[in-house]
FIZAMI-91436 format. One line per 5 residues: number of its first residue (from 1); for each residue x, y, z of C-alpha. Coordinates in nm, 2 decimals, decimal comma. Layout:
! residues N
NUM) X:Y:Z ~ ...
//
This chain:
! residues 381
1) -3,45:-12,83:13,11 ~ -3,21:-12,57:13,34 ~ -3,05:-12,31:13,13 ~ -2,68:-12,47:13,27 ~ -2,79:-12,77:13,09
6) -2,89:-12,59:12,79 ~ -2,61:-12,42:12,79 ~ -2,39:-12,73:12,82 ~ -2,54:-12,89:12,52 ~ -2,48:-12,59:12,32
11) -2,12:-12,60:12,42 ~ -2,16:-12,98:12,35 ~ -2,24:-12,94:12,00 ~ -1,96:-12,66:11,96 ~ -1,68:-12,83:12,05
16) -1,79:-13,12:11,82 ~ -1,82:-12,96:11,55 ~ -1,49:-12,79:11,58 ~ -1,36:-13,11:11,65 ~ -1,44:-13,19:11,28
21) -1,17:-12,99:11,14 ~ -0,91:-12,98:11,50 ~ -0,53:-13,08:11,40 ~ -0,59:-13,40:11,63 ~ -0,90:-13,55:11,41
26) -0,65:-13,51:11,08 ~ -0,38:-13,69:11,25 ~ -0,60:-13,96:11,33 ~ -0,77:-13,98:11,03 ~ -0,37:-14,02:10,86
31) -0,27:-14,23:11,08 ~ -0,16:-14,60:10,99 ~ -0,15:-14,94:11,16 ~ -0,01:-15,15:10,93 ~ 0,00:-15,40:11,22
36) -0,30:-15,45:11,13 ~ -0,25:-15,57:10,74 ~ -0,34:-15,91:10,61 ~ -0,38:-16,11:10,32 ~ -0,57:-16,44:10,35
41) -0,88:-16,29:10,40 ~ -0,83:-16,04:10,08 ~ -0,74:-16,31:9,83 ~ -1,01:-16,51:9,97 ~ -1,30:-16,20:9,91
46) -1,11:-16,12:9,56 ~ -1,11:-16,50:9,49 ~ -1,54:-16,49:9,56 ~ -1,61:-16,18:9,36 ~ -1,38:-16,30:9,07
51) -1,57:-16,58:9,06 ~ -1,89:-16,49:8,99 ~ -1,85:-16,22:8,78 ~ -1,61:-16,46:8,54 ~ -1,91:-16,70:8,55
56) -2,16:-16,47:8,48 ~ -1,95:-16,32:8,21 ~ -1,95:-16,71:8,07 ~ -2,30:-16,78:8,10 ~ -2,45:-16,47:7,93
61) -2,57:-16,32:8,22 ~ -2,34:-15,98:8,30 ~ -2,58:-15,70:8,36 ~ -2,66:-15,93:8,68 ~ -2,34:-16,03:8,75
66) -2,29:-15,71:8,95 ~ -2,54:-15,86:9,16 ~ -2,37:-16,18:9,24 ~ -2,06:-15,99:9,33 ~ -2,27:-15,78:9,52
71) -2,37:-16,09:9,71 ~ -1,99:-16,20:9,71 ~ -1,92:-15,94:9,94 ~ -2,04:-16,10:10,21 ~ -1,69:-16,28:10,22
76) -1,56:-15,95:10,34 ~ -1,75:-15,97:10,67 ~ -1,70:-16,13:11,09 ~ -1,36:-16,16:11,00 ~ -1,25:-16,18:11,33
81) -1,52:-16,43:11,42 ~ -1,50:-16,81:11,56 ~ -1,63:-17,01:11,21 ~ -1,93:-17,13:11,38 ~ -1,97:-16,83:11,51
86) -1,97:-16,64:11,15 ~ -2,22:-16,92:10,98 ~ -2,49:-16,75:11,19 ~ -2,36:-16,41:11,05 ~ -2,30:-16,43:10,70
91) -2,69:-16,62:10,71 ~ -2,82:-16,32:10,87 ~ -2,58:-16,10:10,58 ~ -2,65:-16,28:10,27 ~ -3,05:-16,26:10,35
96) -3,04:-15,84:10,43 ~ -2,83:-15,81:10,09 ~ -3,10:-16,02:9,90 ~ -3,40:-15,86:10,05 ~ -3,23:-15,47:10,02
101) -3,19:-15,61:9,60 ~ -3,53:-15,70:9,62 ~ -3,62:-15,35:9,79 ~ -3,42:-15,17:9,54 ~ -3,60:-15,31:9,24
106) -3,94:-15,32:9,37 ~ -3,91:-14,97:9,39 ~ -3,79:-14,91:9,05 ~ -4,00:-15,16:8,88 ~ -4,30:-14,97:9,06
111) -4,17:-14,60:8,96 ~ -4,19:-14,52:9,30 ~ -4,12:-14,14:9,35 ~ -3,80:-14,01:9,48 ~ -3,99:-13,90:9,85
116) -4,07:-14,25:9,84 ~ -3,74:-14,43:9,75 ~ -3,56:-14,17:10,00 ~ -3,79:-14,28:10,30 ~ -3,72:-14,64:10,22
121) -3,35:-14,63:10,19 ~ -3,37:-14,44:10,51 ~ -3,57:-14,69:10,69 ~ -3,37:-14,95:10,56 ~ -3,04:-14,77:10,64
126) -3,11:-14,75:11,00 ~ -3,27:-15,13:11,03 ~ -2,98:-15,27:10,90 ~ -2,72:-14,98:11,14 ~ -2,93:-15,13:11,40
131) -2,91:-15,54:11,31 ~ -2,54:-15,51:11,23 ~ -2,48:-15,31:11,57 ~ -2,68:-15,54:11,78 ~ -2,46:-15,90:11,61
136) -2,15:-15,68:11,65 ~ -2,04:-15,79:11,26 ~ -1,72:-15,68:11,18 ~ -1,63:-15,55:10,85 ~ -1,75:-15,30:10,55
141) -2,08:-15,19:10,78 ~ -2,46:-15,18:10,70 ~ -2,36:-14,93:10,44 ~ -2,35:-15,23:10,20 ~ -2,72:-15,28:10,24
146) -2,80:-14,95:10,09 ~ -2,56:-14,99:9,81 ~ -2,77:-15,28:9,75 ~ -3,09:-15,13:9,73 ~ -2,96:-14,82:9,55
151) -2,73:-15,00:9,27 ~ -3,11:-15,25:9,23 ~ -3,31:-14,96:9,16 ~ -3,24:-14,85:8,80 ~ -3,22:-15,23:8,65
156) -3,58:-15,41:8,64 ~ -3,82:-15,35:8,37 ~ -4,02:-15,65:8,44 ~ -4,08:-15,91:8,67 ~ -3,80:-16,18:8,48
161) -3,54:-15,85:8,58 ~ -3,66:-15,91:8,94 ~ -3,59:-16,26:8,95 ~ -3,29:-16,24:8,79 ~ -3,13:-16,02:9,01
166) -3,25:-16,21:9,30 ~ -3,14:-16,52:9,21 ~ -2,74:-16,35:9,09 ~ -2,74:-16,19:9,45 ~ -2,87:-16,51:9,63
171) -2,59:-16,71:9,43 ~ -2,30:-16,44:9,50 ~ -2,39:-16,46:9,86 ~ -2,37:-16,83:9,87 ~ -2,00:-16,83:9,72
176) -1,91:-16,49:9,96 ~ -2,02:-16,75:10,23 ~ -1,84:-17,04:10,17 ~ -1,51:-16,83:10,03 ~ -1,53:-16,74:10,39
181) -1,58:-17,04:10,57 ~ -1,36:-17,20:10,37 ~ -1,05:-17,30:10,55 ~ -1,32:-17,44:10,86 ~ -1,52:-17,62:10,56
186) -1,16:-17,77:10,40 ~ -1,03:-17,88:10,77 ~ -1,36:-18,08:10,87 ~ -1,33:-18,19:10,54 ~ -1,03:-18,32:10,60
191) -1,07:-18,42:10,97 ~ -1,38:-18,67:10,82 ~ -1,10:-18,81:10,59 ~ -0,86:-18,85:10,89 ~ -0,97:-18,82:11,22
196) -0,65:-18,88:11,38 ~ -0,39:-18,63:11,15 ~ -0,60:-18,30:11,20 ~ -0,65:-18,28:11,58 ~ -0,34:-18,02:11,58
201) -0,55:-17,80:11,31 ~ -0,86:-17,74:11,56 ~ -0,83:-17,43:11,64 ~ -1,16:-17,36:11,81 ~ -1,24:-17,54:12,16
206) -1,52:-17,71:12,12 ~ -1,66:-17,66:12,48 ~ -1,69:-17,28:12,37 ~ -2,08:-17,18:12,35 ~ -2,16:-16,93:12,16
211) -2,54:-16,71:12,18 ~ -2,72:-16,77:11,89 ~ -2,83:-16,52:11,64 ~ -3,20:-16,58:11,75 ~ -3,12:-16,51:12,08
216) -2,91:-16,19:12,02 ~ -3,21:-16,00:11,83 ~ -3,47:-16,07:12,10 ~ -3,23:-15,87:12,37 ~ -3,36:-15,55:12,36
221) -3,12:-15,31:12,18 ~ -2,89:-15,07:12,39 ~ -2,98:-14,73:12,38 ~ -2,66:-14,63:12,18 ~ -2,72:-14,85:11,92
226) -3,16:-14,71:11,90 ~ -3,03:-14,35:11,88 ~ -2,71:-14,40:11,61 ~ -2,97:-14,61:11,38 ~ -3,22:-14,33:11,39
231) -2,93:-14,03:11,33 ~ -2,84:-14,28:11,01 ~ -3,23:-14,29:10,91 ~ -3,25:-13,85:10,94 ~ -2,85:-13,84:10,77
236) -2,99:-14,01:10,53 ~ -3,28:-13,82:10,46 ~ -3,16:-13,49:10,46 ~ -2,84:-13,58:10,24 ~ -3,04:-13,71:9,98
241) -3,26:-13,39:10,01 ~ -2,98:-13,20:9,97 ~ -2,81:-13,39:9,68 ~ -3,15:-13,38:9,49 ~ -3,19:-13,04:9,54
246) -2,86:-12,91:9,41 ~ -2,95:-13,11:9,09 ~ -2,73:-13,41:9,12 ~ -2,81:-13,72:8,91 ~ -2,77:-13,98:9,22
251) -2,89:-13,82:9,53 ~ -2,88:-14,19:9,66 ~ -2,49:-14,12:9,65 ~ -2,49:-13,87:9,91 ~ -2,69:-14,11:10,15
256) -2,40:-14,36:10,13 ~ -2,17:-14,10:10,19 ~ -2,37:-14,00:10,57 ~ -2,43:-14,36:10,64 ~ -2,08:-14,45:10,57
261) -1,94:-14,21:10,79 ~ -2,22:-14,27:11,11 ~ -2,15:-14,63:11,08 ~ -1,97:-14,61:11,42 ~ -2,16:-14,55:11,71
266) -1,87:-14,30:11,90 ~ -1,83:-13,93:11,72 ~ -1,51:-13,90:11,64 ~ -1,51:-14,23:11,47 ~ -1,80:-14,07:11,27
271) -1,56:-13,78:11,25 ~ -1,27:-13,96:11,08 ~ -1,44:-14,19:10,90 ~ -1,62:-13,90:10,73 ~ -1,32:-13,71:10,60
276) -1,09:-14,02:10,53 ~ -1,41:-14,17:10,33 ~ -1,40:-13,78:10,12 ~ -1,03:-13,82:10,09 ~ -1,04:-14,14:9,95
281) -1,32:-14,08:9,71 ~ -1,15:-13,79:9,56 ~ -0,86:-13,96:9,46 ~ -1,05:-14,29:9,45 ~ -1,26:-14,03:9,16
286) -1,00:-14,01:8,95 ~ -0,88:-14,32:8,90 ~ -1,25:-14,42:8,82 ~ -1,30:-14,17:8,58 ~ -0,97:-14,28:8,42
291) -1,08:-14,65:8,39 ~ -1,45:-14,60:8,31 ~ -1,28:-14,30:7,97 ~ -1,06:-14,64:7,90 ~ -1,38:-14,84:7,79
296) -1,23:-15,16:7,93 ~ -1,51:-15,38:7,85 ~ -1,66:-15,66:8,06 ~ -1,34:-15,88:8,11 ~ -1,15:-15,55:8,15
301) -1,35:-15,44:8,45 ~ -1,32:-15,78:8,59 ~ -1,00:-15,75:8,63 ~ -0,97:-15,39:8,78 ~ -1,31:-15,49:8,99
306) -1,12:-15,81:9,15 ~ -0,78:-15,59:9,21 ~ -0,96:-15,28:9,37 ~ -1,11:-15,56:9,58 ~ -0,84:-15,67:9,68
311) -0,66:-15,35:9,73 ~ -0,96:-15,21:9,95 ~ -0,98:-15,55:10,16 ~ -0,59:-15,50:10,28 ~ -0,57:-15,17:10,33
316) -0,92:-15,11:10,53 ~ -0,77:-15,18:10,86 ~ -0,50:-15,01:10,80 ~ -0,64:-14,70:10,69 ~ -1,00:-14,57:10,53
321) -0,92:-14,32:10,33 ~ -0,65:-14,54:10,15 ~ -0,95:-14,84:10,10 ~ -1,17:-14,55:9,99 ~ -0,94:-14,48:9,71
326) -1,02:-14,86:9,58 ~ -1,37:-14,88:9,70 ~ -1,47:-14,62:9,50 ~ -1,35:-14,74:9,11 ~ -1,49:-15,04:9,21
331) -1,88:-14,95:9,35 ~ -1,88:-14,73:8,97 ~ -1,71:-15,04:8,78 ~ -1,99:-15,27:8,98 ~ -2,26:-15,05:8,89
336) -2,15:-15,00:8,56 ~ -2,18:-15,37:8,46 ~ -2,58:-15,31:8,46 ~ -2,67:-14,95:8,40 ~ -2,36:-14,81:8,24
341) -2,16:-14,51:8,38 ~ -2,01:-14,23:8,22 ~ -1,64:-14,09:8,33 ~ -1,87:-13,79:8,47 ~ -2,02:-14,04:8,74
346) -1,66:-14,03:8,92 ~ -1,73:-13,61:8,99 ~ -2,09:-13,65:9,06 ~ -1,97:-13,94:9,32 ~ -1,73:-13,68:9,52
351) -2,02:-13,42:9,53 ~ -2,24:-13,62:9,70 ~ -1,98:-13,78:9,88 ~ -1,89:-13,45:10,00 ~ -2,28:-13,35:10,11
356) -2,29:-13,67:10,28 ~ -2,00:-13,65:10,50 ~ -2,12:-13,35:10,61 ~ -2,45:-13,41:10,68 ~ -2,31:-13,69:10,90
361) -2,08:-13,47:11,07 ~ -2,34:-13,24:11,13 ~ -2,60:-13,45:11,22 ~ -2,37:-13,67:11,44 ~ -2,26:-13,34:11,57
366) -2,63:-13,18:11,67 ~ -2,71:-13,53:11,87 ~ -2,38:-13,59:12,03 ~ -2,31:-13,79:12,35 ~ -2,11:-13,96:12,58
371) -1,80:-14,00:12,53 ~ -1,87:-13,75:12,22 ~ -1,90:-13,49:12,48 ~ -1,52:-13,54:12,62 ~ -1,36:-13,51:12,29
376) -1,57:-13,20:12,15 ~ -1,47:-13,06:12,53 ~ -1,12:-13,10:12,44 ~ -1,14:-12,98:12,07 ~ -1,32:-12,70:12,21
381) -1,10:-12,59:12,51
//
């Protein structure tokens, strides 16, 4: 390598990392696009996540229930998508949030040391970057994976634990799936009834073809997609680290922090995403340490789990940092339903929301490219 090049790369990683704090990243990150607001698709994930967790307050079963709105939350994904295009998708979804449960507690179940459980969240993190990049799925991002496989760890103390929260996650994403589909499901539903009176309602042509999921995953990956999932895998690593290292009860925490924020391939979007998920979680902190001192109960934490939902659903495309500020009560409140949470959680979830977010930028930062280059050239000049 020439020195110019070296020296290029240096100034590379410069002007990206000044670009993490430059007066143009913060007016982006602010910025809204309430264009971009809607609220079918809300109501209908809110409906999904409602739903199990009422009937798994019902049925006896709430320290899973958490689980089957875990598996709910498939509803929240492709929704831009063509229906038959999204069946493929939510499959491929509801399977990777079953299997990262199953990771998570096979690895508590096992007392697996912390090396351990970091190396497989990592692995796990970037496979599921990398499968979620490669099907181009719209919506919360891999990130949801390793939420899985983190919030599964602490629950099993046997094997009936295991299947439990198997089946709960397996039966959430079922219900996620069809709350999504439904409106295709009700109008060929209704188009069996009668044929003739629901022509007009077809709003996909059927001469469309569309690649199937098989298909997509034997193309080989781009080269964009190979290098963002293995920055996730070392964010993820190295956040963790650093979160068990300064004594922090849920290193795991940090990792979703870095992973959240690399979830888009381009830097600045790593950038923004960072600080507004920060942002978010420090006022999202309070309100959670608020409702978790309140001691709603079960059917109390329903109700604020459905509405942050809700809340965080609308506002995502609008703005991160405002869906952050609902995401956040809700993960604790979710997590809460099966291991318990004190209002303490809320502070320890900023700290390694914090370490995360910077290890991303960093990270992202160190191994920037591309177009990556042109905006921490500008930030820099």
């Amino acid at each position: 390598m020439s020195t110019a090049t070296r020296i290029d790369q240096v100034r590379d990683r410069r002007g990206a990392l000044l670009y993490a704090v430059h007066p143009q990243m913060w007016r982006s990150s602010l910025r809204l696009d309430l264009s971009r607001a809607s609220v079918a698709v809300p109501i209908r994930v809110g409906f999904a996540v409602g739903s199990v967790l009422i009937v798994g307050g019902l049925a006896g079963q709430r320290d899973v229930a958490g689980f089957a709105a875990l598996g709910a939350l498939t509803s929240a994904f492709c929704r831009p998508d063509p229906y038959r295009v999204r069946v493929g998708r939510l499959v491929v979804l509801g399977i990777g949030i079953v299997a990262s449960v199953g990771l998570g507690v096979a690895l508590g179940l096992s007392g697996a040391p912390l090396v351990a459980e970091i190396a497989a969240v990592a692995v796990l993190g970037g496979l599921a970057a990398l499968l979620v990049g490669m099907l181009h799925i719209a919506g919360p991002g891999a990130v949801i994976f390793v939420f899985a496989a983190t919030g599964a760890m602490g629950f099993a103390q046997d094997a009936n634990d295991v299947a439990r929260a198997l089946v709960a996650t397996t039966l959430g994403a079922i219900c996620g799936a069809v709350a999504s589909l439904a409106p295709w499901l009700l109008r060929n539903s209704w188009q069996m009834i009668r044929p003739a009176a629901t022509t007009a309602l077809d709003t996909e042509h059927p001469t469309v073809r569309h690649e199937s999921i098989r298909t997509t995953l034997r193309r080989r990956p781009r080269d964009e997609l190979l290098v963002n999932s293995c920055r996730i895998a070392v964010a993820i690593v190295v956040s963790a680290v650093a979160a068990s290292a300064a004594g922090l009860s849920h290193p795991m925490w940090a990792a979703m922090g870095s992973m959240s924020a690399m979830q888009g391939v381009a830097y600045h979007v790593t950038v923004q995403r960072g600080w507004q998920r920060l942002l978010g979680n420090v006022v999202g902190a309070v309100i959670a340490a608020t409702l978790l001192g309140l001691g709603l109960g079960y059917w109390g934490a329903v109700v604020a789990i459905v509405v942050c939902q809700i809340v965080a659903e609308v506002s995502a495309p609008v703005n991160y940092a405002i869906a952050s500020v609902a995401v956040t009560p809700m993960a604790l409140l979710l997590t809460a339903l099966s291991a318990g949470l004190a209002p303490a959680a809320a502070v320890d979830r900023v700290i390694d929301t914090l370490i995360g977010v910077v290890v991303g930028i960093v990270v992202a930062a160190l191994t920037v490219t591309g177009s990556g280059r042109i905006i921490s050239r500008a930030a820099a000049g």
